[in-house]
C-alpha positions in Angstrom: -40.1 -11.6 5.9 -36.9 -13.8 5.5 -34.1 -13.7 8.0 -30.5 -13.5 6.9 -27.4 -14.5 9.0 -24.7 -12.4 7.8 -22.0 -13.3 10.6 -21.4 -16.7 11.9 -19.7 -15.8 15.4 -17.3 -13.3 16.8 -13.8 -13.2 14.9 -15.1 -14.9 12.3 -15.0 -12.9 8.4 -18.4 -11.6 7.3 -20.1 -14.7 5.2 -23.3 -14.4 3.0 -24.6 -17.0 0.6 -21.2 -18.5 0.8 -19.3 -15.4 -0.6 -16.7 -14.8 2.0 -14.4 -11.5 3.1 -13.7 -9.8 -0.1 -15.8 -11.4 -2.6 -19.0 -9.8 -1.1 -17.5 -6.7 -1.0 -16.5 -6.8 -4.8 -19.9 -8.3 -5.6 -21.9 -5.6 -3.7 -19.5 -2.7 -5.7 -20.2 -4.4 -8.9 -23.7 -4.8 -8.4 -24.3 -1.2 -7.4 -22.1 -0.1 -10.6 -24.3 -1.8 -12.9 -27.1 -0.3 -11.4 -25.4 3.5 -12.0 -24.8 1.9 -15.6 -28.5 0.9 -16.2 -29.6 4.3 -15.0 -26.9 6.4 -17.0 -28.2 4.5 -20.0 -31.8 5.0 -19.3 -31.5 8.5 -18.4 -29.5 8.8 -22.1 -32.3 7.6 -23.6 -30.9 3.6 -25.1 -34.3 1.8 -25.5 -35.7 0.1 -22.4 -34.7 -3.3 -23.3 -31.4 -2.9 -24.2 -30.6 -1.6 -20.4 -32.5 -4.1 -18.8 -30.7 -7.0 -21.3 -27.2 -5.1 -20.0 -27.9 -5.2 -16.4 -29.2 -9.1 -16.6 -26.4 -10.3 -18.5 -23.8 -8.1 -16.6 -25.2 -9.2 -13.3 -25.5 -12.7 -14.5 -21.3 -12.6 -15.2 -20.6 -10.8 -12.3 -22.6 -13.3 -10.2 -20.8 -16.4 -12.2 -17.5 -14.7 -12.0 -17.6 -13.7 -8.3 -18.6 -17.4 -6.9 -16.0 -18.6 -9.0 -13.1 -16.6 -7.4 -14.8 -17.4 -4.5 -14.7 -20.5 -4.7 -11.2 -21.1 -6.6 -9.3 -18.6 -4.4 -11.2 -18.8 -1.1 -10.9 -16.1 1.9 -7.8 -14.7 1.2 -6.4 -16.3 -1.9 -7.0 -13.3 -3.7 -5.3 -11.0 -2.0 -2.3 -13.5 -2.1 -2.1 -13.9 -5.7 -2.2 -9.6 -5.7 1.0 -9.1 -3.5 2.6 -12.2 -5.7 2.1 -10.1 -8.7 3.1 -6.8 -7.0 6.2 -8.7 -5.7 9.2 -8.4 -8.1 10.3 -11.6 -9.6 14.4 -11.1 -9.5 16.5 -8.6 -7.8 19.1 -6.6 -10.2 22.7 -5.4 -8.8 24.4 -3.7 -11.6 26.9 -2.7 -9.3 30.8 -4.5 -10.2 31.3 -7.0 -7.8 34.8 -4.6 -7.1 33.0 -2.2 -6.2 30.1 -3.9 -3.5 32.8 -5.4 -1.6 34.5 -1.9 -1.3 31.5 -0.9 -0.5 31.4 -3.4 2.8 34.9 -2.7 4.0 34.1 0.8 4.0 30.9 0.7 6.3 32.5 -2.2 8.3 35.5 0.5 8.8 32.8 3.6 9.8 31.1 1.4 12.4 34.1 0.4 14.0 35.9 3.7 14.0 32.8 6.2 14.4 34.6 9.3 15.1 37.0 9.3 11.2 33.4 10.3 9.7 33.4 14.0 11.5 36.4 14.7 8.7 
């Protein structure tokens, strides 16, 4: 029976085939889903070949596609690119610039004289 190293060393991220950290995880979820899939469309009764033509060319693309973020984005490129997106790209102050610098003075005027806030 073949032997699989799954983890290279202690603190290192879980490696297998070269899929690294998330990438195995995504490809082990989409590889399960497409086996729910194939069995939801047996069980519904779609001719034989049609689900086993799905599940090969879906796990075909989801094999291609997964090396190939592997590979382009590495460990955690992925999750980089995510919280760029998720970032926002400008800041908005609608806010009249008379107003912000009121604004200022008046917390610059509570911190210094704590005890006029009790009014």
């Amino acid at each position: 029976m073949a032997e699989y190293n799954i983890n290279k060393g202690i603190g290192q991220s879980v490696e297998f085939k070269g899929l690294k950290a998330q990438y195995l995880f995504i490809f082990a979820g989409g590889l399960l889903a497409i086996f729910v899939l194939f069995v939801i469309l047996f069980l519904a009764g779609v001719n034989q070949w049609v689900c086993i033509g799905t599940g090969v060319v879906s796990a075909s693309l989801l094999v291609w596609q997964t090396f190939a973020l592997n590979r382009r984005f590495g460990e955690y490129g992925l999750m980089k690119l995510m919280a760029k997106r998720s970032r926002p790209r400008f800041l908005i102050n609608r806010k009249k610039p008379y107003q912000t610098i009121k604004n200022k003075l008046n917390q610059r005027v509570n911190e210094k004289y704590p005890e006029s806030n009790d009014r």
